[in-house]
N, C-alpha and C positions, 0 to 999 in steps of 0.2 A: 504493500500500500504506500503510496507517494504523500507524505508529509508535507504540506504548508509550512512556509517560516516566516510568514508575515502577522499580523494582525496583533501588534504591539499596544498596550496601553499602562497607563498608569496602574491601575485597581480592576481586578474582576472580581465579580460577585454572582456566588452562586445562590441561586431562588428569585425570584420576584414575587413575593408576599411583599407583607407591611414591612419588614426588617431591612429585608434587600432593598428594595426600591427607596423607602428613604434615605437610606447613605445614600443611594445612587446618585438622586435627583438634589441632596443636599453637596455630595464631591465635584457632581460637573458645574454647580451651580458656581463653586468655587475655582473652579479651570482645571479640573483635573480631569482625564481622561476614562472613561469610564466603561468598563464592558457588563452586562448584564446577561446571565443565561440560564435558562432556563427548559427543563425536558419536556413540562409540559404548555398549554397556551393557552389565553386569559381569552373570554373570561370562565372560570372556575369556582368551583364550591372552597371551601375553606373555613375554617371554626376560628373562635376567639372574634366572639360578637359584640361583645359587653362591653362600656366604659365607663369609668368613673372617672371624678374632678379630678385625679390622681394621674391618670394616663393622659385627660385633654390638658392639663398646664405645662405637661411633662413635653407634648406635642405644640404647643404655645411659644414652650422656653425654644423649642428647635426651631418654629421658624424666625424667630424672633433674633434668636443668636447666629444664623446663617442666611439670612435673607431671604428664605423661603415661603414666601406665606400661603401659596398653596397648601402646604401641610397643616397648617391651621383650619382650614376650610372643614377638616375631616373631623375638628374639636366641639363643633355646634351644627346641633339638628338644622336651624335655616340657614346656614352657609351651605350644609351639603346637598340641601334640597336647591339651594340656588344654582351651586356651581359645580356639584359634582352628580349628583342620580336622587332620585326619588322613589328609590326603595327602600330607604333606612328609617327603623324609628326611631319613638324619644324613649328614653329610662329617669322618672321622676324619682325614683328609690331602689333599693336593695331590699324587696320581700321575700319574707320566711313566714311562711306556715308551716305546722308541726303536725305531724299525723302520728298513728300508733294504728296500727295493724287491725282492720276491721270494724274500728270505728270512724263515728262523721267527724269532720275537722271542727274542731270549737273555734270561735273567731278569737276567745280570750287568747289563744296562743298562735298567735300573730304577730309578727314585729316588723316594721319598717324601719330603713333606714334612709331618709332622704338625703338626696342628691343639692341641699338648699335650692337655690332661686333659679337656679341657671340647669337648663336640660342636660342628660347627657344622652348616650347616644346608646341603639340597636345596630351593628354597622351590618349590611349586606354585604358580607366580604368580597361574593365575587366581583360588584359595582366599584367596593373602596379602593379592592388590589386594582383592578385595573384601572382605575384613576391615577393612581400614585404612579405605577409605570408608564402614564402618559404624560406624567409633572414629569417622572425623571429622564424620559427622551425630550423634552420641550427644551429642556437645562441645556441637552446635549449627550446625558449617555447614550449610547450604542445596545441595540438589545439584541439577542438572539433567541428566540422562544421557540420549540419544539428540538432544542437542541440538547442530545447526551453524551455529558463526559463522560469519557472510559477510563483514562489516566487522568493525574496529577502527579507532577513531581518539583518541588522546591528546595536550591541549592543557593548558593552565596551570588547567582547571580539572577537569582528568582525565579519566577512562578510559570510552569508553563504547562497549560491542559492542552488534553489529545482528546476530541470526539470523535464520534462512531465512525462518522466519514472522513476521518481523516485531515480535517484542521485540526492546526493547532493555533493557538492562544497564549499570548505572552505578558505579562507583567512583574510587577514589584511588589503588589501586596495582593492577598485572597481575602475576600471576606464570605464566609460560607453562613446564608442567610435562608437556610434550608429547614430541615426537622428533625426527626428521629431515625431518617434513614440518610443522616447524612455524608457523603462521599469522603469528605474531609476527615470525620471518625473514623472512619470504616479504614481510611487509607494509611490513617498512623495509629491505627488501634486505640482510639481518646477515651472511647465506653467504659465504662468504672463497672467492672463488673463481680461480683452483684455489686449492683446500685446501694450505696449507703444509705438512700433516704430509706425515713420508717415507713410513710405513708404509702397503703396498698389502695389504689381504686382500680376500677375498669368502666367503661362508656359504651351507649349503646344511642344513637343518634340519626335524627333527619327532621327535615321539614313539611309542615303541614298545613294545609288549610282548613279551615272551617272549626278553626279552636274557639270556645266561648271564652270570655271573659271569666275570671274568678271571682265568686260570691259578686257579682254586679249585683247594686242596690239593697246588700247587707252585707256594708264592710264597714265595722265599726273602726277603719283606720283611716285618716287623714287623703290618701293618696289611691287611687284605683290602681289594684292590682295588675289592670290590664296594661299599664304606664309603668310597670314595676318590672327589674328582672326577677319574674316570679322562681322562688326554690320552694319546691315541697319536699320538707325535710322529714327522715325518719330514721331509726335506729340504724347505721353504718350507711345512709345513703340518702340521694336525692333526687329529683325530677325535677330538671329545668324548663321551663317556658318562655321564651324571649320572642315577644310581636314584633313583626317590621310595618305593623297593617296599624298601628297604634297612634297615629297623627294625622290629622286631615292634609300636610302634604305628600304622603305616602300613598303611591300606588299598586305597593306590592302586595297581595294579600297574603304573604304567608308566614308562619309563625316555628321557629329551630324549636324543636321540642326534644330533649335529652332525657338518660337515667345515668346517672355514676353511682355504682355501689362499691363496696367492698368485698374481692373476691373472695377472700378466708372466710367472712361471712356469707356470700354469695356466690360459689364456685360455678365457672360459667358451663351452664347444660349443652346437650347433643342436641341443640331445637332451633329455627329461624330466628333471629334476634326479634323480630315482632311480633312473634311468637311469646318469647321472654317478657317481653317490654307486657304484653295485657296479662302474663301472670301477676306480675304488681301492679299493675293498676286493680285488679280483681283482689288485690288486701287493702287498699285506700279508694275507698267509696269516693270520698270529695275531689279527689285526682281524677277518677275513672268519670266523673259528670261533667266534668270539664272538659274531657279530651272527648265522649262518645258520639259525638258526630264528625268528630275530624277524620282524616281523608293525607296519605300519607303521599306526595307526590316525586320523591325520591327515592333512589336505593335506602334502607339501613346500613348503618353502620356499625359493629362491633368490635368492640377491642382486646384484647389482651390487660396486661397492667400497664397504665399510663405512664409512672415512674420512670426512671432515666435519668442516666448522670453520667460526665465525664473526668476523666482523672486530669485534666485543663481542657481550659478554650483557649487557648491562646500560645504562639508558639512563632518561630522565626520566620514572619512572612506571611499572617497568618491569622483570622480569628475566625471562632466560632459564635456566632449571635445567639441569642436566648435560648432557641428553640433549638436550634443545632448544637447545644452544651446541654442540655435538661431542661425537666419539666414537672410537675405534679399532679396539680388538679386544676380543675376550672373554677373550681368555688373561688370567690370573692374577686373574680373577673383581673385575677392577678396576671396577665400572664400579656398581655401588652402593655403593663407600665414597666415589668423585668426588660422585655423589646427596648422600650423607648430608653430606660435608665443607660442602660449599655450602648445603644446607639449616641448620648449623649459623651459617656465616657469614651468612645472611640474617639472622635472624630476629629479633637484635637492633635491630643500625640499622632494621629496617622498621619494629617495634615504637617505635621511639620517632619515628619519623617519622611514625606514625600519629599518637604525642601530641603533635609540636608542629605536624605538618601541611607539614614541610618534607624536600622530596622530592629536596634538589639530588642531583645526579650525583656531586659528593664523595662523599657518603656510602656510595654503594654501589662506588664504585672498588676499592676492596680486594678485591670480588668478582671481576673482571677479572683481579689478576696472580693469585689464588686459582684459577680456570678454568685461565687460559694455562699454571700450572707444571703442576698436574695430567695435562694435557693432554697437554702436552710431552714430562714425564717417560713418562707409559704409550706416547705416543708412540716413543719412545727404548727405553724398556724392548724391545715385543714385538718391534718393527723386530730388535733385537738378538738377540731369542730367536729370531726364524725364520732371524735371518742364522748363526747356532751351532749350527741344525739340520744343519750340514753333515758336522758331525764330534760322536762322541755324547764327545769328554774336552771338547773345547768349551762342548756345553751342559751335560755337568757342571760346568764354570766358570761359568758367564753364571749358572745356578740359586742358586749362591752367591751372587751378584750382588745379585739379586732379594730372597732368603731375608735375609738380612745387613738389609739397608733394611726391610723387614717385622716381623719379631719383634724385633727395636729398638724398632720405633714402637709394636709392641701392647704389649711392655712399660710405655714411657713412659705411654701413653695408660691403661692400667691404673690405671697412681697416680695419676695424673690425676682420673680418675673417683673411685678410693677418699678421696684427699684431698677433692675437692667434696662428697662424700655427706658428710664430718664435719663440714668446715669452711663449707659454701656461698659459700666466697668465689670469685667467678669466675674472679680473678688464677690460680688453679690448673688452669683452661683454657688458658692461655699456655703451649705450647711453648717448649723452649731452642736450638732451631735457629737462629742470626742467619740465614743464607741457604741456606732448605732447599730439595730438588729436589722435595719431595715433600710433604709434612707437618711444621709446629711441634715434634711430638714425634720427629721422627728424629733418630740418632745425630748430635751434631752435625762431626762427620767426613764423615758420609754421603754428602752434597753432595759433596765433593771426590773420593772416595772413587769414586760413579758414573761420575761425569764422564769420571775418568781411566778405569775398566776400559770404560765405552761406545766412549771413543775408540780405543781396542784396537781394539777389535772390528769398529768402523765402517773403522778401515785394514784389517781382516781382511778384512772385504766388499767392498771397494774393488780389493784383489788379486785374491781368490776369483774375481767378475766377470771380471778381466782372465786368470786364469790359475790355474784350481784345482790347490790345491798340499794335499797332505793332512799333510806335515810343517809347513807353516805356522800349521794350526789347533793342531798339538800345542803350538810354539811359541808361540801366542796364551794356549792355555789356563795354561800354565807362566808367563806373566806375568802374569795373573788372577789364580791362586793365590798369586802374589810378593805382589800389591797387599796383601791382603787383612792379610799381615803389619807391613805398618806402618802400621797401625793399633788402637788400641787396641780398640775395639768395648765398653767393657763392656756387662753384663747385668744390668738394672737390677731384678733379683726383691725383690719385697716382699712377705710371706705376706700382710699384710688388704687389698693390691690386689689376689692373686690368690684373696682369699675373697671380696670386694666385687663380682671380678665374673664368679663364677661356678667358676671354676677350680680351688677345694677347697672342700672339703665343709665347712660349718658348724660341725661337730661332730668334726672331724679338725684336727691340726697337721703341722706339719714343723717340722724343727729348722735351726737357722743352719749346719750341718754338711750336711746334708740341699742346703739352698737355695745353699751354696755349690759344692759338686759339680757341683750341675745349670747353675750359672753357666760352671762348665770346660767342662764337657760341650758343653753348647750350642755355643759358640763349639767345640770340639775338631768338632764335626759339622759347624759353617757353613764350614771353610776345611779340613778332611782332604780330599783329592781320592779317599779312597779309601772314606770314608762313603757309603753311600747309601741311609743311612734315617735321616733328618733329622728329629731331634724323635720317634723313634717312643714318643711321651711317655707312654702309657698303660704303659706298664713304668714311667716314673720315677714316675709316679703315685699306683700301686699300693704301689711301694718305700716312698714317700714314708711313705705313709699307716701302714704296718709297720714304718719306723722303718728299714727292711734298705738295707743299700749296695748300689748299684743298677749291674753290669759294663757297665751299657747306655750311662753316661754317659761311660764312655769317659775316667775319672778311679781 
């Protein structure tokens, strides 16, 4: 076979998902030379639906810090109904209902988490990816789709792929922005095998139409669940619900409907996965009313165990993105702010390793314990959420857990951004966390703070295993709720970070009166055990804006 020896660039990136494509469209925006490739061709199916304020500021700071504002676009429901597709919906909250095995759902054990004032997002991935690989050819990358590498080999004088037919491809750095089968593992054996995380799930998934709404018009919570990413939670496992049909600019009618269970609990049968899927629905009555007229318009999907890890991402000439290093679980929609964190920490050291041509492995180390904590922590996190599934005061506690380390961070990250938009000075990218579990801008307590309430919980599981005791989780939960007290937590609201990034209106204020309230509030919702509509922010919102005291905040 006759070898190619042309087709030279600065950076190739394997995948064009969400990971690939924004470096892409962010390096050529920057004049670097860009190849993208990819075996299969958009547009495509693809998971990772979800977003929270966490992931759209995360995608704020990028285009803001690189000039990109396309990638913003993707951060708010009417931008992306403006400028990119009108199949996505909104997500006003993070809902959890609790079920228990052959009974009806009680509405009392219901918790929302609101998304405050500002929507987030359902994305249609196959519409978002291939928007993003038309920003990053617009910039200037090169793409090549329906194309498979066969080789890769990387030496002191770089990076050079062989495909099927026989080109080849030449550069200075790889970025591999792929998945679980990715080439670049596979080629320098990266797979951590077995996988160190604890956490076991497996997934069984596809899309539907003609899902009903949950409990419409007896939902004694703030926010319609039809606007929520709905979880119905139950002992070692859940059923997602995420509408794209859920805003009047949306014209998609269909609705990603999932099960993740636990396979040591739930060891997968010899049967059709949709097969699978209506034996649980047939132990959860109020799951099984909501789905019984839907209408399945894709294959199923089923998994094996989701888990995954690598012994590095990162290597001379060379990284592995999020999804290409590991991965966990979907719960709490983690798994595009890991993307975007690490997309953030690249992008500098490559860039100047592109200008002075020096590639060592120092430089990209920081991406390493930046993977491993992320990793670790989500790891820790859902481990703990299916192990709370046991008892619904439990995972009322672990939810604070969760919520507390989150809207800390979106605050921080908030000013963050609004300080960069004035000042450009990068120093205001720096987090004050010295040793965070999770993120630069979390509380910096927060670390400690996890630590202790996971270890709870991890002795809760450790007994549970040996001897389920249902007084014992009450007592777990009651020293959850203890932690939570010695700590200070504050709430760090600032109006032009919460105008900067999106979160009030332009042409609206709040008063110091106003923003302190909502600072009690907050916190009175994150650690009451008796709250269970957390942030149902579109009331404090509204108030806000009228100027009127708002009973909602609980002040």
């Amino acid at each position: 076979m006759v070898i190619e020896t042309g087709n030279k660039y600065d950076v190739i990136i394997l995948g064009t998902g969400m990971a690939g494509t924004i470096v892409g469209a962010i390096l050529a925006r920057q004049g670097v030379s860009v190849l993208l490739i990819d075996a299969k061709v958009h547009p495509r199916f693809a998971v990772g639906e979800s977003t929270i304020p966490h992931t759209s500021l995360l995608l704020s700071l990028l285009a803001e810090r690189y000039g990109v504002p396309d990638i913003e676009h993707i951060a708010f429901p009417d931008r992306i109904a403006r400028y990119v597709c009108s199949s996505c919906g909104i997500k006003r909250s993070f809902g959890f209902a609790y079920h228990r095995p052959g009974q009806v759902y009680d509405p009392r054990e219901g918790l929302q988490f609101g998304t405050s004032s500002k929507d987030e997002n359902h994305l249609f991935r196959q519409d978002i990816d291939a928007y993003l690989l038309y920003v990053a050819v617009h910039y200037g990358a090169a793409v090549r789709q329906n194309t498979k590498v066969t080789e890769i080999a990387i030496d002191q004088q770089g990076v050079t792929l062989q495909t099927a037919v026989g080109e080849a491809f030449h550069a200075q750095y790889l970025v591999d922005g792929t998945g679980y089968e990715s080439q670049l593992a596979q080629r320098y054996n990266l797979r951590e095998k077995p996988t160190s995380l604890k956490h076991h799930s497996r997934t069984l998934f596809t899309h539907m139409i003609d899902v009903k709404p949950f409990q419409e018009g007896d939902n004694p919570l703030s926010l319609s669940w039809h606007q929520s990413t709905l979880h119905h939670v139950f002992e070692r496992g859940w059923f997602w619900v995420i509408p794209f049909n859920n805003q009047p600019l949306s014209t998609n009618p269909l609705i990603s409907v999932g099960l993740t269970i636990d396979p040591r609990r739930y060891p997968k049968p010899d049967m059709p996965p949709e097969r699978e899927f209506q034996q649980f629905l047939d132990c959860f009555p109020s799951v099984a009313e909501q789905l019984k007229e839907a209408k399945t318009v894709r294959p199923w999907v089923s998994t094996g165990r989701l888990q995954y890890s690598s012994t590095r991402c990162t290597g001379y000439r060379f990284c592995l993105m999020s999804h290409a290093a590991g991965a966990v679980d979907p719960l709490f929609s983690r798994g595009l702010i890991n993307t975007s964190e690490l997309i953030l920490a690249l992008l500098d050291p490559l860039l100047a390793a592109l200008q002075d041509g020096d590639f060592a492995d120092e430089r990209f180390r920081h991406l390493e314990c930046r993977q491993r904590r992320v990793l670790a922590y989500n790891d820790r996190l859902v481990n703990c959420a299916f192990t709370s599934w046991a008892d619904f005061d439990l995972w009322n506690a672990w939810l604070r857990v969760w919520a507390l380390g989150t809207i800390l961070t979106e605050y921080r990250l908030m000013n963050a951004l609004a300080d960069y938009t004035t000042t450009r000075d990068p120093a205001c990218l720096q987090g004050e966390a010295n040793n965070p579990v999770f993120s630069e801008f979390e509380d910096p307590d927060y670390a400690v703070f996890f630590n202790r309430a996971a270890a709870l919980m991890e002795s809760f599981e450790a007994g549970w295993e040996r001897s389920p005791d249902q007084a014992r989780a009450g007592e777990t939960a009651e020293q959850i709720f203890a932690l939570t007290g010695e700590y200070e937590f504050p709430v760090p609201l600032r109006r032009e970070a919460m105008r900067r990034a999106g979160w009030l209106a332009e042409d609206k204020d709040i008063s110091d009166r106003n923003i302190e309230a909502a600072r009690r509030g907050y916190r009175w919702a994150l650690t009451n055990p008796t709250s269970r509509d957390l942030f149902g922010n579109v009331h404090a919102f509204y108030r806000w804006r009228s100027q009127e005291p708002d009973p909602h905040l609980g002040v």
